[in-house]
C-alpha positions in Angstrom: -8.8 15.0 8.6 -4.9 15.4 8.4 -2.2 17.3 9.7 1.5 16.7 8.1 3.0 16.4 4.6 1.9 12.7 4.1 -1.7 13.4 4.3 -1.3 16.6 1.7 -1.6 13.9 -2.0 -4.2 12.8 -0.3 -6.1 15.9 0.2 -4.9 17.1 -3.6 -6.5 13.7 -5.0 -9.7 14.1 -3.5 -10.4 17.7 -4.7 -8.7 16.8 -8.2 -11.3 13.9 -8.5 -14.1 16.3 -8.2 -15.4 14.9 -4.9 -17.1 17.6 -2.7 -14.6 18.0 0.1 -16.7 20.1 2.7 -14.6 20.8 5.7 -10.9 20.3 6.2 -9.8 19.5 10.0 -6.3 19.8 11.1 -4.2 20.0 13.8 -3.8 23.7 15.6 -1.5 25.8 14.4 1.6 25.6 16.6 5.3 28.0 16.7 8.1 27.0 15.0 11.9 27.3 14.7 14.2 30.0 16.9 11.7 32.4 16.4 8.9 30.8 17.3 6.7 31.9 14.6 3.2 30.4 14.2 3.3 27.9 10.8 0.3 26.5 9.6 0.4 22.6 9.0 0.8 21.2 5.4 -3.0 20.1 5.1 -4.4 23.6 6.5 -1.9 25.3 3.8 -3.5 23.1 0.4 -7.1 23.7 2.1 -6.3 27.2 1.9 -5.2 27.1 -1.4 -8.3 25.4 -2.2 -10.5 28.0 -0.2 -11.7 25.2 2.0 -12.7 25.6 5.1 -10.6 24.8 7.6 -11.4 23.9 11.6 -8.7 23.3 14.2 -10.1 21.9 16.8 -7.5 21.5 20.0 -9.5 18.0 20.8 -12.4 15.8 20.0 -13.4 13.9 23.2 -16.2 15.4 24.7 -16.4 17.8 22.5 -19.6 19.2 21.5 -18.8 22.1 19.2 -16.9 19.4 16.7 -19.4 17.0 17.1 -22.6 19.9 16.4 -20.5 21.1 13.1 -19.9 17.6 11.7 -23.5 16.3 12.1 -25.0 19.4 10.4 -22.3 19.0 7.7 -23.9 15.0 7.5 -20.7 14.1 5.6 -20.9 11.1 3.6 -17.7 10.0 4.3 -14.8 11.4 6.6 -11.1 10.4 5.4 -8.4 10.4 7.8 -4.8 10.4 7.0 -2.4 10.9 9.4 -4.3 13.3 11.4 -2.5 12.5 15.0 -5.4 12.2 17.1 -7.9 9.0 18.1 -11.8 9.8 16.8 -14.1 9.3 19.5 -16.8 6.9 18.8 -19.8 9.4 18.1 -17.6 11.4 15.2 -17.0 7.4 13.9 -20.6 7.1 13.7 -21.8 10.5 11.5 -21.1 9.8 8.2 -22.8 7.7 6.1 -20.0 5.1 4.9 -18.3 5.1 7.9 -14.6 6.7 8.7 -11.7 5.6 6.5 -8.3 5.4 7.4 -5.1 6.1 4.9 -2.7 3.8 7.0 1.4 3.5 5.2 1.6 -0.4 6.2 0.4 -3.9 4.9 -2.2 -3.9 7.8 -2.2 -6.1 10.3 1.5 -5.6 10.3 2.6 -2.2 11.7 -0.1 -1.1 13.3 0.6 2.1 15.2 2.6 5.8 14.9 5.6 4.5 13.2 4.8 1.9 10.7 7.3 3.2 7.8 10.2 3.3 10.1 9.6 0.2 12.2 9.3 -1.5 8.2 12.5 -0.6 7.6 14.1 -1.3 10.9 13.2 -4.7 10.6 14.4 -5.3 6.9 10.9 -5.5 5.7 11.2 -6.0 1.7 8.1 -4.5 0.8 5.5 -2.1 2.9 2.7 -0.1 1.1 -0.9 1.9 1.5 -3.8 0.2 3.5 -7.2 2.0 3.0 -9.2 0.6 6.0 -12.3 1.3 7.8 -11.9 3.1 11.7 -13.4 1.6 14.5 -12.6 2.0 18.5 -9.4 0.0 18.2 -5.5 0.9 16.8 -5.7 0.5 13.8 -8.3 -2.5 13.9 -10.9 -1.7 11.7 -11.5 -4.4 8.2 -9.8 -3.7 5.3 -11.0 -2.4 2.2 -7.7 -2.2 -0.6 -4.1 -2.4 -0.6 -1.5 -1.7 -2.5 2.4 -2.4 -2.1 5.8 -1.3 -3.2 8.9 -2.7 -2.8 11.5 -1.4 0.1 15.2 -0.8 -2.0 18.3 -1.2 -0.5 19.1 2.5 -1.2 15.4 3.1 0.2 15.2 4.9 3.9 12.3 6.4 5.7 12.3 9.7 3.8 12.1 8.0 0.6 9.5 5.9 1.2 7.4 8.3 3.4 7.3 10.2 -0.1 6.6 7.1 -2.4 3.4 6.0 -0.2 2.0 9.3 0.4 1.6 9.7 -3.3 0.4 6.0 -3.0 -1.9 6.5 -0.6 -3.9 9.5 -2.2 -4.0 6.9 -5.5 -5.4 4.0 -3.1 -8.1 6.6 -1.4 -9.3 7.6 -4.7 -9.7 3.8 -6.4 -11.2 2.8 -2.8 -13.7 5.7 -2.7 -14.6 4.6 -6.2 -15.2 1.0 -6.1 -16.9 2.4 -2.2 -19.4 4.5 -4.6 -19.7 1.7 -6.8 -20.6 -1.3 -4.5 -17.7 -3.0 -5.7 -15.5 -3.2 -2.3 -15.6 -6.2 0.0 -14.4 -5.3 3.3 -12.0 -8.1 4.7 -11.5 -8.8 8.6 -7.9 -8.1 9.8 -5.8 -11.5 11.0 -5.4 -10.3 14.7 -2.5 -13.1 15.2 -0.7 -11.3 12.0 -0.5 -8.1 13.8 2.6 -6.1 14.6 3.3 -3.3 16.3 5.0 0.0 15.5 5.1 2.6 18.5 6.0 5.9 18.7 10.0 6.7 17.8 12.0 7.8 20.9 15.6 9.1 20.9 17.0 6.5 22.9 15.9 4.2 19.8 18.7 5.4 17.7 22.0 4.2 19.6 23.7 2.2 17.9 24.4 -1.5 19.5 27.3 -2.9 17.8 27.2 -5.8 19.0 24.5 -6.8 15.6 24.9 -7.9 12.6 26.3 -4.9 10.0 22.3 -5.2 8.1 20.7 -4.7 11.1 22.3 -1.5 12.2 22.1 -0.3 8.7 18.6 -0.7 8.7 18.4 1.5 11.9 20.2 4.3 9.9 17.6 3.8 7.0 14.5 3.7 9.3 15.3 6.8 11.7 15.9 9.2 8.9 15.3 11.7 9.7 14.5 11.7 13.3 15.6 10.6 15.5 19.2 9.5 13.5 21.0 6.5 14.5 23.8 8.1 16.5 26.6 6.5 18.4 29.4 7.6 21.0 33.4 8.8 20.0 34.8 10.1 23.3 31.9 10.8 24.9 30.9 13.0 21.9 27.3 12.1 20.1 28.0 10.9 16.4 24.8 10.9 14.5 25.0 8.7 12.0 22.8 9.8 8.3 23.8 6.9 6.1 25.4 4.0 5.8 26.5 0.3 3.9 27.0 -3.1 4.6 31.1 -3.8 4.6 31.9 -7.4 4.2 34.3 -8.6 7.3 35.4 -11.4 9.1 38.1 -9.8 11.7 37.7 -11.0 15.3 38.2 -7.4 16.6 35.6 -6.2 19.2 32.3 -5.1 18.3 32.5 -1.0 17.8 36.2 -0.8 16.6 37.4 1.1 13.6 38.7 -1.2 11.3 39.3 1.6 8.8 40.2 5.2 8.7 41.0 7.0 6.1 39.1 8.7 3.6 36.3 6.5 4.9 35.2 5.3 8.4 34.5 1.2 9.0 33.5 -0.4 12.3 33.5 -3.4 13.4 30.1 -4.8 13.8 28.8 -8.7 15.4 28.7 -9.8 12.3 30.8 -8.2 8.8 31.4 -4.1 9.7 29.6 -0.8 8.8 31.0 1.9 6.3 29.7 5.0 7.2 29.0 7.3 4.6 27.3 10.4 6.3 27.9 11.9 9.9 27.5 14.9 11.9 29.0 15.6 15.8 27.2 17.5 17.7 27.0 21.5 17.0 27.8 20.6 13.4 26.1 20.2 10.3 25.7 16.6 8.8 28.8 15.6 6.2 30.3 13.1 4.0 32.6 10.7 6.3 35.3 12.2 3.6 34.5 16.0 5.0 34.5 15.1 8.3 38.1 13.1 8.8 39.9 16.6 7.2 38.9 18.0 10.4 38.6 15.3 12.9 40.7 11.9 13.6 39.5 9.1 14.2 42.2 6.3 14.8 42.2 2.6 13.6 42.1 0.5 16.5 39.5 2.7 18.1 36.4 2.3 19.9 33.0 3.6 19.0 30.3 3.3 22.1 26.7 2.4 22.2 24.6 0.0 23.9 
């Protein structure tokens, strides 16, 4: 069970391994782009490849024609990864060895829809794959393997969605293994650990310059790429794609440009921020270089956010 790109290694490593991967369910097909055109998602597109059946069912709460097909299938195990809806309790009780979850945090932290961006909003240093068993609650259920990597400084949330979706089809097959081979020892999550990463909304992205230069650079790593960190020139939305640390001790106010040239630096609480890429609205995104040739941007002036 899967819908998006993430849950697509995943998928690959279980029918690479040889494992008998009966039914794929997915997400329903939805339109797409100016013309609307009906796209598949990711995981429907390799189980088609794969000529595995596919179901698509538009929910699973009370609903009987899921529940009939899965309990005549008697799975052994159902894996879930990133599939974007809750299981009802009778679908978490078919299989044999349970539901397992392919979650992209160090469970208990980050429990929730957004655990890679929230990671990197907060400066987390390292994040990885939990492989975990389901159960009523979010994201709740005990442990059976991790596996970490480290979060660079030239890392955002694009680059490490890709690095733990490969992880996390590598982490479902060892887990499924040592599963098969008695060899797993479930661990109870640390409830008082726990963190929480909801859902992204727009209004998370503007910029508050009144923080420290690292912490508004994380914002521009962890909302790549949606919903971008953006911030205010004149009343007109800047969204802002990438970004460093500039080391300054001016006393100018909080959102000033300190700098522009053939670069763009702003004042921040603490040191200032060199943006690198931007994009105004009805524009395409740029280098900070390509956009002053046709915009200026003054010294001395403010940038608005929070």
């Amino acid at each position: 069970m899967g819908t998006p790109e993430f849950a697509v290694p995943s998928l690959e490593k279980l029918i690479e391994s040889g494992h008998n991967v009966m039914l794929v369910i997915t997400q329903p097909d939805k339109p797409k782009g100016r013309g609307k055109k009906i796209s598949y998602s990711p995981v429907k597109e390799c189980a088609i490849k794969n000529n595995i059946e596919v179901f698509q069912p538009p929910k699973l709460k009370n609903n009987k024609e899921i529940f009939d097909k899965l309990s005549q299938l008697n799975p052994d195990l159902i894996v879930v990864a990133a599939y974007g809806k809750i299981l009802p309790e009778e679908i978490l009780q078919i299989p044999k060895y349970g539901c397992i979850n392919v979650h992209a945090s160090l469970l208990p932290k980050y429990r929730g829809a957004a655990p890679i961006n929230w990671a990197i909003i907060n400066g987390e240093k390292e994040t990885g794959i939990t492989i975990m068993y389901m159960e009523k609650g979010l994201d709740t259920g005990d442990i059976l393997l991790q596996m970490s990597i480290p979060i660079l400084e030239e890392d955002n949330s694009e680059t490490i969605h890709d690095k733990l979706a490969v992880l996390g089809g590598n982490a479902l097959i060892d887990a499924i293994n040592k599963m098969v081979d008695g060899a797993l020892m479930p661990v109870k999550q640390d409830d008082s650990k726990a963190t929480y990463a909801p859902i992204l909304e727009k209004s998370i992205g503007l910029i508050n310059w009144q923080k420290d230069a690292v912490e508004i650079k994380n914002l521009v790593r962890g909302l790549r790429p949606w919903p971008v960190a953006y911030t205010y020139y004149k009343g007109n939305m800047l969204k802002i794609w990438a970004a460093e640390v500039y080391s300054y001790e001016g006393k100018e106010k909080p959102g000033t440009v300190i700098y522009a040239g053939n670069t763009l630096v702003v004042k921040c609480g603490k040191d200032a921020l060199k943006i690198l890429e931007i994009q105004s609205e009805g524009t395409r995104r740029m280098t900070v270089e390509e956009y002053l040739r046709g915009h200026i941007i003054g010294k001395g002036e403010q940038l608005e956010g929070i």
